[in-house]
C-alpha positions in Angstrom: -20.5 -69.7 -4.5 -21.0 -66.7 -6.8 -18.6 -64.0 -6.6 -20.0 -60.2 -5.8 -20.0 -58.2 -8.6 -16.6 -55.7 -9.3 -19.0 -53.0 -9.3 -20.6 -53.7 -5.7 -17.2 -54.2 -4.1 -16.2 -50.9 -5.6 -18.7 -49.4 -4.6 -18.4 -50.8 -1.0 -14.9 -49.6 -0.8 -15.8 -46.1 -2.2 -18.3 -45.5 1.2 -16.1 -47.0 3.8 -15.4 -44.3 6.1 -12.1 -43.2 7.1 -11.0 -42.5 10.5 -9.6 -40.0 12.0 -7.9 -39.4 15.9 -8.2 -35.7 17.0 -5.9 -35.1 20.1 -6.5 -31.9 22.2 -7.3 -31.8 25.6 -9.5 -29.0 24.5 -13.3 -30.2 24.7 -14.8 -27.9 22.3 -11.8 -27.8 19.5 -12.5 -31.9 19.6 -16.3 -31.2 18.9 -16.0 -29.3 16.5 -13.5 -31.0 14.2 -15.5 -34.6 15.0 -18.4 -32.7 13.4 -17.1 -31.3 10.5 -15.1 -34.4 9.4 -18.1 -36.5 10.5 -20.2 -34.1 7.8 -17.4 -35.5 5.6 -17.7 -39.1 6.1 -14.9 -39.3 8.5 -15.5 -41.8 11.3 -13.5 -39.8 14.5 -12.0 -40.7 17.8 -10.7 -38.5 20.1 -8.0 -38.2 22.7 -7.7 -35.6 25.6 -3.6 -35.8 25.5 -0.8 -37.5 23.6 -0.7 -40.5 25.6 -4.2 -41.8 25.2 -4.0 -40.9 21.3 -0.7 -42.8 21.1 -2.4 -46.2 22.9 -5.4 -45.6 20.3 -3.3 -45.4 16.9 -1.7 -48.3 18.5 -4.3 -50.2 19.1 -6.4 -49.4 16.0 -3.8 -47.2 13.6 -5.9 -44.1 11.7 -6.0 -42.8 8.0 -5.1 -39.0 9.3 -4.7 -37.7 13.2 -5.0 -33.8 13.7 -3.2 -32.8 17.0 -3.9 -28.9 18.7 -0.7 -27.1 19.1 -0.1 -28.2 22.7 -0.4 -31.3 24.5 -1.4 -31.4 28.7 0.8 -34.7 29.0 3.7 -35.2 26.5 6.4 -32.7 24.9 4.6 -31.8 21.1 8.1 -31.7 19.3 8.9 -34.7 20.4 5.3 -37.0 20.3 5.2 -35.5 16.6 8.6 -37.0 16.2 8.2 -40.5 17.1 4.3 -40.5 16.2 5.9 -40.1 12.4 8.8 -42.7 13.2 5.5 -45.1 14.4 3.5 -44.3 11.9 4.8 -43.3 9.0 1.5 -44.1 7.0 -0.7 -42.1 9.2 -1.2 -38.4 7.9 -0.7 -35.9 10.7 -1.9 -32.7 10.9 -1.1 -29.9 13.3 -3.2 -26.9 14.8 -1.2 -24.2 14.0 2.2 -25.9 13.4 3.6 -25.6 10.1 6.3 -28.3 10.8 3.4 -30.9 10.8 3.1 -30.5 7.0 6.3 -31.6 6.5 4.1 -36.1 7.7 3.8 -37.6 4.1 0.3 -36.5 2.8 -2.3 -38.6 2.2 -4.8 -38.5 -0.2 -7.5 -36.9 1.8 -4.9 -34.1 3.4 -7.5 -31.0 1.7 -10.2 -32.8 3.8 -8.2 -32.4 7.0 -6.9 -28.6 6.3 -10.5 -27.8 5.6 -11.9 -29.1 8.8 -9.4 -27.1 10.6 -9.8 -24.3 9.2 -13.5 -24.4 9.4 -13.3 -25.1 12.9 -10.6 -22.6 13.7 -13.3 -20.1 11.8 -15.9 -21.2 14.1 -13.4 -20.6 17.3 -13.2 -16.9 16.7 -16.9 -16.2 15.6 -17.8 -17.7 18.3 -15.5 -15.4 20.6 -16.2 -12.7 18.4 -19.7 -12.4 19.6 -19.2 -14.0 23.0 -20.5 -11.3 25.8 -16.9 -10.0 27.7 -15.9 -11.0 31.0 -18.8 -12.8 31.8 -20.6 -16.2 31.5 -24.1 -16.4 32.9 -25.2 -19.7 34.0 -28.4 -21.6 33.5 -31.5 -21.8 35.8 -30.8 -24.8 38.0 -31.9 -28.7 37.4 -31.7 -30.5 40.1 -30.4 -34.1 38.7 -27.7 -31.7 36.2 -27.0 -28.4 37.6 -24.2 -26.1 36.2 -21.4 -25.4 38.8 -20.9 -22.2 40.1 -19.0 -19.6 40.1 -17.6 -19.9 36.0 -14.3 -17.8 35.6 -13.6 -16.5 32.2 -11.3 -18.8 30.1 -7.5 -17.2 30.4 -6.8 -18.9 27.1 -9.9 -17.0 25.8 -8.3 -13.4 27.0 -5.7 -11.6 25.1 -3.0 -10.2 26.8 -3.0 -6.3 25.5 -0.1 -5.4 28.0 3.4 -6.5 29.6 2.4 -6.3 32.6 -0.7 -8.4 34.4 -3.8 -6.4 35.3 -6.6 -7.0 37.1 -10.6 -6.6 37.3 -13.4 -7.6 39.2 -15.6 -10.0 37.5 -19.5 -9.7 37.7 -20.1 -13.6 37.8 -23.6 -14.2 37.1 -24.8 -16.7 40.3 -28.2 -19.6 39.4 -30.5 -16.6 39.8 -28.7 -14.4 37.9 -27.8 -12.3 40.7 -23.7 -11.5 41.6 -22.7 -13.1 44.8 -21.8 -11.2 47.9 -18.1 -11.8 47.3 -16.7 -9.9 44.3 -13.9 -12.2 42.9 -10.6 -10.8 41.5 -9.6 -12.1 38.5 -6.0 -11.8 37.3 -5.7 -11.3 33.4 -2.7 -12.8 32.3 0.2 -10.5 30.9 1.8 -11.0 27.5 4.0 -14.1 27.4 2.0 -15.7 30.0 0.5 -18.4 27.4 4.3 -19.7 27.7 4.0 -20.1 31.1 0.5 -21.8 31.1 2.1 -24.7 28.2 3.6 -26.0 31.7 0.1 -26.9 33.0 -0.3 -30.8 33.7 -3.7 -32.2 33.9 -3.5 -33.8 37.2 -2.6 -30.5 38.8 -5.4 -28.0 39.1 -4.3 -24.5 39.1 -3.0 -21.9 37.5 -0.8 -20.1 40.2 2.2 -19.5 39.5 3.8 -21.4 42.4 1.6 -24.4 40.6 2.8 -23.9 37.0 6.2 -23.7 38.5 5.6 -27.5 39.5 4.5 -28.1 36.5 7.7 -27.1 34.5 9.9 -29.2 36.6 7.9 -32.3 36.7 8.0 -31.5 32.4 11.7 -30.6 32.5 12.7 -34.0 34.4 10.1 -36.1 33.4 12.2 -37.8 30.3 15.6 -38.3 32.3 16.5 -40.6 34.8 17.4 -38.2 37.6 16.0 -39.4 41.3 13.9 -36.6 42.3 12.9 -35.9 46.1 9.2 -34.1 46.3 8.7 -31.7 49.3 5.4 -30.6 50.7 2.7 -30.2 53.2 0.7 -33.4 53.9 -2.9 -33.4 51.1 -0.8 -31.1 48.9 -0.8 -33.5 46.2 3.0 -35.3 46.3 1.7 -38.6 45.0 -0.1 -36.8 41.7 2.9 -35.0 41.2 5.3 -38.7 41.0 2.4 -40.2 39.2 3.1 -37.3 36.5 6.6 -38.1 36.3 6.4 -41.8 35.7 3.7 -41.2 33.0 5.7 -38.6 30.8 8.8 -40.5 31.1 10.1 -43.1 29.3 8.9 -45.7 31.7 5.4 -44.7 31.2 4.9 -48.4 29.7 6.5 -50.0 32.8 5.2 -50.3 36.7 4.7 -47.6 38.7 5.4 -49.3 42.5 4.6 -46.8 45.6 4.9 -47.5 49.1 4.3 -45.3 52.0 7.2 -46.0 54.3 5.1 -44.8 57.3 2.1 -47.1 57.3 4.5 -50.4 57.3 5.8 -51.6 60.3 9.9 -51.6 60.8 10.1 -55.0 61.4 8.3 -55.5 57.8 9.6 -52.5 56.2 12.7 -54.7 55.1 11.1 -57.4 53.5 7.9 -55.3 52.0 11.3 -53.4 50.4 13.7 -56.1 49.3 11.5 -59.4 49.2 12.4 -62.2 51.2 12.8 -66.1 51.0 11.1 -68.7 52.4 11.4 -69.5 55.8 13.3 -66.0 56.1 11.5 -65.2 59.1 8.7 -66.4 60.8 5.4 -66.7 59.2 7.8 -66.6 55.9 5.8 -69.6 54.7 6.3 -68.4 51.0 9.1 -66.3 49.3 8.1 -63.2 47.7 9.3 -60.2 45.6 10.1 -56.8 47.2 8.2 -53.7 45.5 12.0 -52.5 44.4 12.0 -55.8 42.2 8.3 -55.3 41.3 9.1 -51.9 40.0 11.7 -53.2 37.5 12.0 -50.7 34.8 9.9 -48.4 35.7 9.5 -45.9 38.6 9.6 -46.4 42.0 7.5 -44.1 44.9 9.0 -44.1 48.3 6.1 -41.5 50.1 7.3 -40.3 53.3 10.9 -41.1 52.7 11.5 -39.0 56.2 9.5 -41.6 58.4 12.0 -44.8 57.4 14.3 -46.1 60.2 17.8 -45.3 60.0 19.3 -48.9 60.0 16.8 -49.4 56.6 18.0 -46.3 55.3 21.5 -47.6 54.8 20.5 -50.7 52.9 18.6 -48.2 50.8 21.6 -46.6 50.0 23.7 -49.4 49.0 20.9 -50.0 46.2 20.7 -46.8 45.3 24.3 -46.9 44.8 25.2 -50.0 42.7 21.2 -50.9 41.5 21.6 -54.2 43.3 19.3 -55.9 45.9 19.2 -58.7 48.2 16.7 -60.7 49.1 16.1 -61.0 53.2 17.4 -65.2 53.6 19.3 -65.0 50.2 22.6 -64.6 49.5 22.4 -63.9 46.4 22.1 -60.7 44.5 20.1 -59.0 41.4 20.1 -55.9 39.7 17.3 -54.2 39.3 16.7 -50.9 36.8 14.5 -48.7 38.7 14.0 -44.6 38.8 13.2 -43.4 42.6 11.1 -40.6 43.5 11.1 -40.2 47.0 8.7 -37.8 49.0 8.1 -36.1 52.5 6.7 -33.5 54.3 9.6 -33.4 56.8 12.1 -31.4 56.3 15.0 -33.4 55.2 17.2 -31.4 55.1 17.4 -30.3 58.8 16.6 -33.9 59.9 20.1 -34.6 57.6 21.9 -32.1 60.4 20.0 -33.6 63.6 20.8 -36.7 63.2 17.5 -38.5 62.1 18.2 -39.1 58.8 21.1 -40.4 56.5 23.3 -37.0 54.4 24.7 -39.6 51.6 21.1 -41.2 51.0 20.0 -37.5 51.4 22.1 -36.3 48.7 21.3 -39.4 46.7 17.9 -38.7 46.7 17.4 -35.0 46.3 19.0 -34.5 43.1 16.0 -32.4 41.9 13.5 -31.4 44.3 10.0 -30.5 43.8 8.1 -29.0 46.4 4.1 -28.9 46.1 2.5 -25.9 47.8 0.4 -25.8 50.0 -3.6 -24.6 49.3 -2.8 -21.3 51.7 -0.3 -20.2 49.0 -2.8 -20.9 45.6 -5.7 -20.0 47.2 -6.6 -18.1 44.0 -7.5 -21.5 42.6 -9.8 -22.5 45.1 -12.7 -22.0 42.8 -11.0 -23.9 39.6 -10.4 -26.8 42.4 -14.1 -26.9 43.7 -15.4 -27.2 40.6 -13.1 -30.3 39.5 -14.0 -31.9 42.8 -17.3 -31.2 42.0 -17.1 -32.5 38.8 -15.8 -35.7 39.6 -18.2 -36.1 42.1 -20.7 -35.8 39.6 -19.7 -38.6 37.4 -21.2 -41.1 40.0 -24.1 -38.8 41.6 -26.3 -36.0 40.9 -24.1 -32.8 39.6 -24.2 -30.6 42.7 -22.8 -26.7 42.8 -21.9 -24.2 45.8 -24.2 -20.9 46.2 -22.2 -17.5 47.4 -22.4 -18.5 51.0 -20.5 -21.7 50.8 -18.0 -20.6 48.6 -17.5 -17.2 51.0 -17.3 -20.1 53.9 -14.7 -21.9 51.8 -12.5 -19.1 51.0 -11.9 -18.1 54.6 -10.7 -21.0 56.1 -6.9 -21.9 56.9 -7.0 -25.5 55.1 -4.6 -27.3 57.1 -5.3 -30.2 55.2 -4.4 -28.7 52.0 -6.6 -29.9 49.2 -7.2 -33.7 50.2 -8.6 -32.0 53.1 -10.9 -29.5 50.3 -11.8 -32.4 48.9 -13.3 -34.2 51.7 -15.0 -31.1 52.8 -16.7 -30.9 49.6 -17.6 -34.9 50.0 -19.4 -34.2 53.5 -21.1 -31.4 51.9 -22.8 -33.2 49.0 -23.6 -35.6 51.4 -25.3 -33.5 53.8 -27.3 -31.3 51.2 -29.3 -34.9 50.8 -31.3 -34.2 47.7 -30.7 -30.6 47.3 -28.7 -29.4 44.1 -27.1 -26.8 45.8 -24.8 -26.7 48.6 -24.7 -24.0 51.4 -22.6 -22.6 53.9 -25.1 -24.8 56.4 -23.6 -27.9 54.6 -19.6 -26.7 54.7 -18.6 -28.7 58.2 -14.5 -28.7 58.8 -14.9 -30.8 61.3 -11.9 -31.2 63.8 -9.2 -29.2 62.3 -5.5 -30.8 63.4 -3.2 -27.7 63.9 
C-alpha cells in the first residue's frame, strides 16, 4: 500500500486544531474566549469550576488551559499548584494572575495572551456602554421567557466608598413598567470582592450570614476535622456537607449519608455497622454498614440529634479508635472515614438534659457550621427564585414571576426555609398550566407547620 505523500501529512498536521480548556464559572468570560480562540483555530472546552476542568484534562489532557482569577469550587493557589505538578506539559494561563506565567510556555502562549486580552477588552467596552443600574428585559415568549426581576451584577459595580450604600433600583418588569415593590439594592463596599471569593456554587446568596458559610465550609474543607452543621429544617445542611466532601481531598472517594431519623432503632444498628448472616432475623445475607461503605471518603450522619442513646455510644467508640464491628461478628476493621454530622436540634442543650451523649457531643462538634434560616437572608429571595426557576426550566417551559407574586413571596414567614420556597415555586408553575408567567393567584403555601 502506497505511503501518503510527506507533504500531505505535513500539511495534515499543520491544520489540526489545538485545544484549549477555559475554566471560569463565569458564562460570558467562557464565551468570549471560546470565540476568539475558536477564530484562531483553537478547538475549546469549557469548565464552570476547577473540579470539572480537572476531570476534563484528565480525561482528554489540552495544549493550553486559561483559568479566571477565582474558582467557585477549589482554592486557585492551590489547583494552579498541582494542575502544573499533573500536567506539566499543559500551558496554563491565568486571568489576571501573574504567577501563572511562571507554567512552562508553549509554543502558541502569544495566542492565549491575545485572546485574553481581547476578551478582557471586550469585558470593559461592553460595561463601558452598558446603561447604569438597570437591565430591561425582553417582551415575553411564552415557551422561553426571561425571569424577572434582574438585579444588577455586584461584580459589575465598583465600590467607590468604605462603607456600603444603598439605592433603589428601577427594575424594568416584561412590559417595561417598574413593579409596585421598589427593591433595595445594597452596593457592596470596598473590600467586599474579598468577601464574595467565599461564595460556593451550591449556596445561593450573597448575605453575609451566607458568605459566612461559605468561608468555613472553604476554610475546613481540605482538613480532616469532624464538623457538626446546625440549622433550621429546608435550610440547606445537606448542600452544605455535599460542599465539604467535594472540595476536600476525598472528593474522589464516597460520599455515604444517612438520615438517622427515617431508620427505625431496631435497624439503625445494622444500617450503621453492617451485620452478618443470620445476625438477626430476616438476616438471610451479610451486608456492609454505610460507615464501611464510606471508606475513605466522607461520611453524613443528618439529624445526628434524633439517634438513640444506646447507638450513640457505639458511635463513639468508632469515632474514637476508627474501628467497627459488624452486628454477629467478632471481629473488627478499621475504617478511614471523615464525619459530618447535622441537626436542627439544639445539641448542645440536649447534651445538658440528658438526651444526648457530651463526649460524642464534643467529638462531633469540632467546627460547627450553622446554615441560616431564609427569614435571616431574605435579601436573596429574588437571586433564589430565579435559580429555582431556572432549574425548573431545564425540563419545562422557562416560566418567571410578575410584581404580584414576587410581593406575595416576599411577605411570607417561610417556615420551611428554602426547600419549602422551592416547593412553592413547583406548585406554582404547575398551577399557571400554560401561562408563562406566574401570579400571586398561583403562589399557594398551603398548610404552613408552625
Amino acid at each position: 500500500m502506497q505511503s501518503a505523500p510527506a507533504s500531505v501529512v505535513s500539511s495534515a498536521i499543520r491544520i489540526r486544531p489545538r485545544t484549549a480548556l477555559v475554566a471560569s464559572a463565569d458564562g460570558s468570560f467562557r464565551q468570549r474566549i471560546t470565540e476568539i480562540l475558536t477564530g484562531l483555530r483553537w478547538q475549546v472546552r469549557e469548565a464552570e469550576g476547577g473540579a470539572k476542568a480537572w476531570a476534563e484534562a484528565e480525561a482528554t489532557p489540552p495544549e493550553a488551559i486559561i483559568v479566571d482569577s477565582w474558582l467557585p469550587d477549589l482554592d486557585l493557589a492551590e489547583f494552579l499548584k498541582d494542575f502544573r505538578g499533573s500536567f506539566p506539559q499543559v500551558d496554563l494561563v491565568t486571568a489576571g494572575n501573574s504567577t501563572a506565567q511562571e507554567s512552562p510556555r508553549g509554543p502558541y502562549r502569544q495566542e492565549l495572551l491575545y485572546a485574553l486580552r481581547r476578551s478582557q477588552d471586550t469585558d470593559t467596552a461592553a460595561w463601558n456602554t452598558a446603561p447604569a443600574l438597570t437591565r430591561t428585559t425582553p417582551a415575553p415568549n411564552r415557551m422561553r421567557a426571561e425571569p424577572w426581576p434582574i438585579l444588577p451584577d455586584p461584580k459589575a459595580i465598583p465600590a467607590v466608598s468604605a462603607a456600603p450604600t444603598a439605592a433603589i433600583v428601577p427594575i424594568q418588569g416584561p412590559s417595561g413598567h417598574s413593579p409596585a415593590v421598589p427593591i433595595r439594592v445594597v452596593l457592596p463596599a470596598r473590600g467586599a470582592e474579598a468577601a464574595a471569593s467565599d461564595r460556593l456554587p451550591e449556596l445561593i446568596g450573597d448575605a453575609p450570614c451566607m458568605l459566612e458559610v461559605g468561608r468555613r465550609v472553604r476554610r475546613v474543607a481540605p482538613r480532616m476535622t469532624p464538623v457538626l452543621i446546625e440549622g433550621p429544617t429546608g435550610s440547606g445542611k445537606e448542600l452544605v456537607a455535599e460542599a465539604l466532601h467535594r472540595m476536600s481531598t476525598r472528593s474522589r472517594k464516597p460520599f455515604v449519608a444517612i438520615n438517622c431519623a427515617a431508620i427505625p432503632e431496631a435497624l439503625l444498628e445494622a444500617e450503621l455497622f453492617g451485620h452478618t448472616r443470620g445476625a438477626f432475623t430476616g438476616a438471610v445475607q451479610g451486608r456492609i454498614g454505610r460507615i464501611e461503605a464510606a471508606d475513605g471518603g466522607t461520611l453524613f450522619l443528618d439529624e445526628i440529634g434524633e439517634m438513640p442513646l444506646s447507638l450513640q455510644s457505639k458511635l463513639l467508640r468508632f469515632v474514637e479508635s476508627g474501628e467497627l464491628q459488624r452486628v454477629g461478628d467478632n471481629e473488627t476493621m478499621r475504617v478511614d472515614v471523615r464525619i459530618v454530622a447535622a441537626t436542627h436540634r439544639p445539641l448542645a442543650q440536649d447534651t445538658q438534659a440528658g438526651n444526648f451523649r457530651p463526649d460524642l457531643y464534643y467529638r462531633l462538634a469540632v467546627f460547627l457550621i450553622r446554615t441560616p434560616s431564609l427569614a435571616e437572608h431574605a435579601q436573596d429571595l429574588t437571586l433564589l427564585v430565579d435559580h429555582f426557576m431556572q432549574r425548573m426550566g431545564r425540563e419545562a417551559p422557562l416560566k418567571r414571576l410578575d410584581a404580584g407574586a414576587l410581593a406575595k413571596l416576599a411577605a411570607h414567614q417561610w417556615p420551611g426555609n428554602v426547600r419549602e420556597l422551592e416547593h412553592v415555586l413547583e406548585r406554582g408553575a404547575i398551577l399557571a398550566g400554560e401561562e408563562a408567567v406566574l401570579t400571586a393567584r398561583d403562589i399557594d403555601f398551603g398548610f404552613t407547620v408552625n
